[in-house]
C-alpha positions as CSV (number, residue, x, y, z in Angstrom):
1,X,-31.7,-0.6,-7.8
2,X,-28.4,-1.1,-9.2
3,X,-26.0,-3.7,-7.1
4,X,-23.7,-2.1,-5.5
5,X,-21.1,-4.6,-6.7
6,X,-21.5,-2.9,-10.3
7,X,-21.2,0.8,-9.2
8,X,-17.8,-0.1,-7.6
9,X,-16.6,-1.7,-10.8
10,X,-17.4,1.6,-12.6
11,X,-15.9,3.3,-10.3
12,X,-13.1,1.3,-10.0
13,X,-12.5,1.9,-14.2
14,X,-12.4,5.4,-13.2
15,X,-9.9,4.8,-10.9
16,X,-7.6,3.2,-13.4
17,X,-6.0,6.2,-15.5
18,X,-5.1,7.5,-11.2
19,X,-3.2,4.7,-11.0
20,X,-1.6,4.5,-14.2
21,X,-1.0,7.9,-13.4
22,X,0.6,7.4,-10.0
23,X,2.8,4.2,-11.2
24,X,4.0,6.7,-13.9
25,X,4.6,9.4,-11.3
26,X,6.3,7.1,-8.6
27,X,8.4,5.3,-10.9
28,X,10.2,8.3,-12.4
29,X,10.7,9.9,-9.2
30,X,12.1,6.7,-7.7
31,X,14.5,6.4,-10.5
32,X,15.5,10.5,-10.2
33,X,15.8,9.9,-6.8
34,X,18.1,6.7,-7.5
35,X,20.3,7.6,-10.5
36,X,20.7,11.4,-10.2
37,X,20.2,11.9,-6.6
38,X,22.0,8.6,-5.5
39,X,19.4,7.5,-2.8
40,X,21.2,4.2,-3.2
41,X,24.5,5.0,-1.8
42,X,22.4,5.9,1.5
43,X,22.7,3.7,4.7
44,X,18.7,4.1,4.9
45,X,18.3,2.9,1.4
46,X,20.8,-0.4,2.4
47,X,19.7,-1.1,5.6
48,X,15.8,-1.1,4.2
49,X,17.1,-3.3,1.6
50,X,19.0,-5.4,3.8
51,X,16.0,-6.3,5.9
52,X,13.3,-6.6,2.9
53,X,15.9,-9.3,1.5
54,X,16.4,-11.2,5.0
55,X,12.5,-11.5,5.3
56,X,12.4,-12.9,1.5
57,X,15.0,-15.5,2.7
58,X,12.8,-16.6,5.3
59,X,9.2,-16.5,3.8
60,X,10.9,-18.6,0.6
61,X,13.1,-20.7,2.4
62,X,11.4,-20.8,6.3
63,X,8.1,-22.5,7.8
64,X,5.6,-19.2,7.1
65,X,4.4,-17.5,10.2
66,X,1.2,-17.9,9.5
67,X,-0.1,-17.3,12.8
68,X,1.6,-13.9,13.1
69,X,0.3,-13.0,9.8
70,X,-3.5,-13.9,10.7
71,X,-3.3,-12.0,14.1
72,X,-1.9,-8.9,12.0
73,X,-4.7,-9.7,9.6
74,X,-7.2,-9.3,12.0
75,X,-6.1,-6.7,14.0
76,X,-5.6,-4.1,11.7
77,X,-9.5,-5.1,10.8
78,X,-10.3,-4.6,14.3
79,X,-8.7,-1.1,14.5
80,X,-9.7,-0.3,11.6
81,X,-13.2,-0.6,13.1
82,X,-12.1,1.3,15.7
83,X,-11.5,4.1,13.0
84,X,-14.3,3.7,11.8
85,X,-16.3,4.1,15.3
86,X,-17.5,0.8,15.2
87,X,-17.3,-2.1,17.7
88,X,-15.3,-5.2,18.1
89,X,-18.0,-8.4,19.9
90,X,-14.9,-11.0,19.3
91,X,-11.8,-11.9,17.4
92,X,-10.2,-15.0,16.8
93,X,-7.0,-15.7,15.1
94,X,-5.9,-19.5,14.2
95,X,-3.3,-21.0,12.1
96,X,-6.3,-22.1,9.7
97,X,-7.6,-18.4,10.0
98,X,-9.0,-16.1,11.6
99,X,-12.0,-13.8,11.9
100,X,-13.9,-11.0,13.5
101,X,-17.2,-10.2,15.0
102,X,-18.1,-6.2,14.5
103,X,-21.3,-4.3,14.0
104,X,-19.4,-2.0,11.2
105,X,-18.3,-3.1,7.6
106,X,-17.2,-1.0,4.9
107,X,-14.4,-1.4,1.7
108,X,-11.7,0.0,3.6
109,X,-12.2,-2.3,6.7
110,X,-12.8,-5.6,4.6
111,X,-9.6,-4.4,2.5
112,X,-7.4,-2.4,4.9
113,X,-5.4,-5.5,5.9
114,X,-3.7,-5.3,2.1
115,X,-2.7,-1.8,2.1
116,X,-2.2,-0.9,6.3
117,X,1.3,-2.6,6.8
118,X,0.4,-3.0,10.8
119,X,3.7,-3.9,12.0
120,X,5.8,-1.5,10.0
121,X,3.3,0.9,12.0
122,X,4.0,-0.5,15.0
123,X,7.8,-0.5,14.5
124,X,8.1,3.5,13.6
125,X,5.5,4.1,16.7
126,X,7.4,2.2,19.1
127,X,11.0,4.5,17.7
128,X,9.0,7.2,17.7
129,X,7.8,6.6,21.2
130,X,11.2,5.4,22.5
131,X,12.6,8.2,20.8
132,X,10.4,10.9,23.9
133,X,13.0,9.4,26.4
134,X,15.9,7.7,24.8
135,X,18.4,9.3,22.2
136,X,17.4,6.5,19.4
137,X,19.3,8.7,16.6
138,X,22.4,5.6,16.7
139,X,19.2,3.1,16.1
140,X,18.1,4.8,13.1
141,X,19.4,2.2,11.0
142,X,18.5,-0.8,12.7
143,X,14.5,1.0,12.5
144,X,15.2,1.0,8.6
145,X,16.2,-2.5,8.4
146,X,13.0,-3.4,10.4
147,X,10.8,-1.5,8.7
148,X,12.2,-3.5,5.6
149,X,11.3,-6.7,7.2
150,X,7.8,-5.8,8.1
151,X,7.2,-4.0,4.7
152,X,8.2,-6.9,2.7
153,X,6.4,-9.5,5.4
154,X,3.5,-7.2,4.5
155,X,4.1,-7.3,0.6
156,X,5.2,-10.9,0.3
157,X,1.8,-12.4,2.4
158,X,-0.4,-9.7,0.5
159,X,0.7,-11.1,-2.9
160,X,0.2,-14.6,-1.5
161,X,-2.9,-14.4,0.0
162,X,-4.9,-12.5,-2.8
163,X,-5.2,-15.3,-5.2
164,X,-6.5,-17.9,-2.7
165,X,-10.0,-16.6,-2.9
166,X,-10.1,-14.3,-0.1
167,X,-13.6,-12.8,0.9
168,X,-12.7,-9.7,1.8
169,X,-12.2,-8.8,-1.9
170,X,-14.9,-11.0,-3.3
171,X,-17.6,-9.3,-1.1
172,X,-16.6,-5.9,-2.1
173,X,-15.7,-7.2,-5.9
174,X,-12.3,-8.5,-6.9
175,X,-11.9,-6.1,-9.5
176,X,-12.9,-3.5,-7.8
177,X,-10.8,-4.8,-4.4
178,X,-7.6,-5.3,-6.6
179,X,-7.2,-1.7,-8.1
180,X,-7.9,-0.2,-4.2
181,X,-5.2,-2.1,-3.4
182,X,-3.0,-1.6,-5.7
183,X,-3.3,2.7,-5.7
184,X,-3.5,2.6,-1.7
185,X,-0.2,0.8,-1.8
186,X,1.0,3.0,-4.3
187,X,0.5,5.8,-2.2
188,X,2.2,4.5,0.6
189,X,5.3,3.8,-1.2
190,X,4.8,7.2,-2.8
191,X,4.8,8.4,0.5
192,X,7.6,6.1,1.7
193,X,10.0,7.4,-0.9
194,X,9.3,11.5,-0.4
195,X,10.3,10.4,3.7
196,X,13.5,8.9,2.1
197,X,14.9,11.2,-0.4
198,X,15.7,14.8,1.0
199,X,15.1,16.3,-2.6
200,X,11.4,14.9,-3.1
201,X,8.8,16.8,-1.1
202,X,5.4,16.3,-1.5
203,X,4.6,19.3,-2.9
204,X,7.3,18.1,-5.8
205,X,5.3,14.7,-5.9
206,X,2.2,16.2,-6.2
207,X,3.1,18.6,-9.0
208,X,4.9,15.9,-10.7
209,X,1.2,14.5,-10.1
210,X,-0.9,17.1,-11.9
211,X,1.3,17.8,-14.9
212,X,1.3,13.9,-15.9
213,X,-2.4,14.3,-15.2
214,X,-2.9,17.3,-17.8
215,X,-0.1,15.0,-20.4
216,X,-2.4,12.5,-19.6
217,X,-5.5,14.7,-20.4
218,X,-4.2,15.9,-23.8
219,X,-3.4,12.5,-24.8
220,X,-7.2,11.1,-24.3
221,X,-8.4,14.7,-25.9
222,X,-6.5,14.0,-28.9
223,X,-7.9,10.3,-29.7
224,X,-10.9,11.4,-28.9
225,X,-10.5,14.7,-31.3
226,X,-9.2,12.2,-33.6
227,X,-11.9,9.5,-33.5
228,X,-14.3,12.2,-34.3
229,X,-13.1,13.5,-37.3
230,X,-12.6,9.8,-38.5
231,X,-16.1,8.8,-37.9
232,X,-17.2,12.3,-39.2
233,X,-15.7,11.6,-42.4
């Protein structure tokens, strides 16, 4: 039988021209959305910036919650085994680490910590659920500014944690591990950025999608026209 670890490394060539594809996608709508549509000028836009830079402050110049991190870590496995409709026997969280005892595995349970910011989550379910009996609209921008915080507490221990040999990725094949991660938090900030700007919908995105797909397309059908007629003659 072929190891498994080699099918997802195919696979995860596949997967490569998607994300190319995406980063091309995201990063001209972002910069539409900033220059023409001026989604800097926005209070959400500052506030979100104002909190992604306080946390960088703190996880360059502070003692690193660690702890806080790990429990995050582990939790999002555990409900993410949940998800899954798998079981949860024990969990245990440490400054040196953590772990957890379940009866389910998969890719997206072993990896889900690096692309499922948990506390960001947690901060737009507890607005949203505030929001049921409280008028929360003169909040809004402190809920941006959090969100910040917790998105870049996410990004900043996800970049830091990856090299440091982490088995989650290893088990499921680094290579294979890194370009998951990379397109599922692609997506998210894909899908961050249509919430954002009131003149990107998805439907916009995803058309934006499909016709640098089919540019994408031509492009490989032409060196491959190309490399045939060379070799031909």
């Amino acid at each position: 039988m072929v190891p498994t670890k080699w099918v997802k490394f195919v696979v995860a060539l596949f997967l490569l021209p998607l994300c190319a594809i995406l980063s091309q996608t995201f990063f001209t709508a972002f910069a539409r959305a900033t220059v023409a549509e001026r989604l800097w000028a926005g209070e959400e836009f500052w506030f979100f910036s104002l909190g992604a830079v306080l946390w960088l402050i703190a996880f360059f110049g502070l003692p690193r919650p660690l702890v806080v991190y790990v429990f995050g870590h582990e939790l999002t496995h555990a409900l993410w085994v949940w998800l899954m409709g798998g079981r949860v026997s024990n969990f245990k969280v440490g400054r040196d680490g953590g772990h957890i005892l379940t009866d389910k595995n998969n890719f997206l349970i072993s990896l889900a910590p690096y692309f499922f910011p948990l506390y960001s989550i947690c901060a737009i379910a507890l607005y949203g659920g505030l929001s049921l009996f409280y008028d929360m609209r003169p909040y809004g921008r402190w809920l941006y500014a959090l969100v910040g915080m917790t998105w870049a507490f996410h990004l900043t221990f996800t970049c830091w944690m990856i090299p440091k040999n982490q088995s989650d990725l290893s088990d499921n094949g680094t290579f294979f591990s890194l370009v998951v991660i990379y397109l599922a938090n692609l997506l998210l900030l894909g899908g961050m950025l249509i919430v954002a700007s009131p003149n990107i919908t998805f439907a916009s995105f995803g058309s934006d999608v499909l016709q640098n797909l089919a540019n994408f397309s031509h492009t490989v059908v032409g060196l491959v026209n190309r490399f045939s007629r060379g070799a031909s003659g």
